[in-house]
N, C-alpha and C positions, 0 to 999 in steps of 0.2 A: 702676499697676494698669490692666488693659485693661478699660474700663466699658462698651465697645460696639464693633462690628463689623458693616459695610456689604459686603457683594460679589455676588458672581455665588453662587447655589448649584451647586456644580461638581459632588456627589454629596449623596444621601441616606439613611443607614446606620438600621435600628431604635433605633440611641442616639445618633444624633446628623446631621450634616451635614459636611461639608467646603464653607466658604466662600474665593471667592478674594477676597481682599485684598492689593493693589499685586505682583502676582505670586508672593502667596505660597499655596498653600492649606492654611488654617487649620480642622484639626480642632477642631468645638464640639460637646461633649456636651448633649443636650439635652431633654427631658421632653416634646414634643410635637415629632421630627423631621420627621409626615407633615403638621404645618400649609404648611410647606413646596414651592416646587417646582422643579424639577429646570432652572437655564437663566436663572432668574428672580432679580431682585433681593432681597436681604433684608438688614435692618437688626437685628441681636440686641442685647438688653440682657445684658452679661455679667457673670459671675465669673470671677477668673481663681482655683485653687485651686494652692497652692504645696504641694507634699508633699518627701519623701525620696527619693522616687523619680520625682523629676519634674514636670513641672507640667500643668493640665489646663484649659481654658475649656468654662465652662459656658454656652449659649446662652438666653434666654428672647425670646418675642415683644413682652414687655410688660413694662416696668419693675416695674410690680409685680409680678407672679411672680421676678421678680429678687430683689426686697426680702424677698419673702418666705420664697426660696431660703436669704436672707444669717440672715434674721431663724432659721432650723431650724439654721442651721448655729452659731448661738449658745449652744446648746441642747449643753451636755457629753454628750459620748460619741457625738453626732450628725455624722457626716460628709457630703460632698460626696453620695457615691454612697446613704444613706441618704435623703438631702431630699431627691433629685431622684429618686428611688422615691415616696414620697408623692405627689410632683407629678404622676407619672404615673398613679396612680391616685385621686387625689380633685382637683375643680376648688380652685382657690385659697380660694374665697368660700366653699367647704364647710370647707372645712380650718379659715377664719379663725372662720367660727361657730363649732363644734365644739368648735374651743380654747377660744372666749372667752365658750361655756356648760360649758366644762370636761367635752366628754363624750366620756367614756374608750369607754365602748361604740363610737364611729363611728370611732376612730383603732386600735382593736386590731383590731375584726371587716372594716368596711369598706375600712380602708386596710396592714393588717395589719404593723403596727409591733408588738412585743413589747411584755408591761405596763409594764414598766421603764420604756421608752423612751418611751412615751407617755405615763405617768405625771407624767415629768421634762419631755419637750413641753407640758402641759398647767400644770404648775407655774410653768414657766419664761417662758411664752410667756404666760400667760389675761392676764397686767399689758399687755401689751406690743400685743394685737390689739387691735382696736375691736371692740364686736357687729357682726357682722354675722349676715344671713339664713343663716340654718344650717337645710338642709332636712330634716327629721326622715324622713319618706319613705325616702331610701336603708337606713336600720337597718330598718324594719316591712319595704320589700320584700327585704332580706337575709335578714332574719328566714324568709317567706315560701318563698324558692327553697330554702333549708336544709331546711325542712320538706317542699320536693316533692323533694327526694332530690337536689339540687346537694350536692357539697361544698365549704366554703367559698370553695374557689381558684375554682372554677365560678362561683358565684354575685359572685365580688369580679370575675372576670372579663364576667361577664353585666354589670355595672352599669357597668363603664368603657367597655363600647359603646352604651349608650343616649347618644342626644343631650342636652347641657345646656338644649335647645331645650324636651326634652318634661321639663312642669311635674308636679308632684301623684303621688300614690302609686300610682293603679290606673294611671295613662297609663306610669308610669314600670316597673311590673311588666308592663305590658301585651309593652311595647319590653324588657323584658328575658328575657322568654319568646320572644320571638319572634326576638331576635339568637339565642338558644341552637341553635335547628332550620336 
């Protein structure tokens, strides 16, 4: 199993990178492509995903987002290209709260997994995360752009451009009104 990969970033795609490694360049699928830059070194923590149709490396910057990848991918009915959808739209640390207060609202609205699916995340997983800080904020200002006339893909889109920088509920609706315009 490939558990990590060092090269040059030769390119950078919306899902992923191509890294060189010892002359080879190796497509990594990955949930945060643009942390990345184009020339420059990087070291990814990966997955390698075996299928039927082939095989797929998944790239993260941080072992735990890795773990956390492996950990959704435990999760029946949850595949490769599902958990790293999640990851692109909720940070790790939100995700990990969420599950492990068990709340259904921020994994169906905010990160728009199906109830099924999120139901079966939240069963399967709430044993397995530690608490962590789960910001309740992202659901009130969901809540919030819904009611000024976003629709939910708008408003799930609005919240994945605000920075993890900006704290609290008004700062966080402030920055997500304002990425909209």
């Amino acid at each position: 199993m490939i558990r990590q990969i060092s090269g040059k970033v030769l390119s950078i795609t919306p899902v992923g990178a191509v890294i060189e490694v010892a002359g080879f360049g190796i497509e990594v699928r990955m949930s945060a492509p643009q942390a990345l830059s184009m020339g420059t070194n990087a070291t990814l923590a990966t997955h390698l995903a075996v299928k039927q149709d082939g095989m797929e490396l998944y790239g993260f910057s941080e072992v735990a987002d890795r773990d956390f990848f492996e950990l959704m991918l435990s999760v029946s009915g949850v595949g490769p290209k599902t958990a790293l959808s999640v990851l692109r739209r909720a940070p790790r640390a939100a995700l990990e709260g969420a599950i492990s207060k068990r709340d259904l609202n921020y994994l169906t609205k905010i990160v728009g997994l199906g109830k099924k699916s999120a139901e079966k995340m939240l069963v399967e997983l709430s044993e397995k995360v530690g608490p962590a800080a789960h910001d309740d904020a992202d659901g009130e200002v969901f809540d919030t752009l819904v009611a000024l006339g976003y629709t939910e893909r708008e408003a799930r889109k609005a919240l994945q451009a605000i920075p993890d920088s900006v704290q609290g509920k008004d700062a966080r609706l402030k920055a997500s009104l304002s990425s909209h315009h």
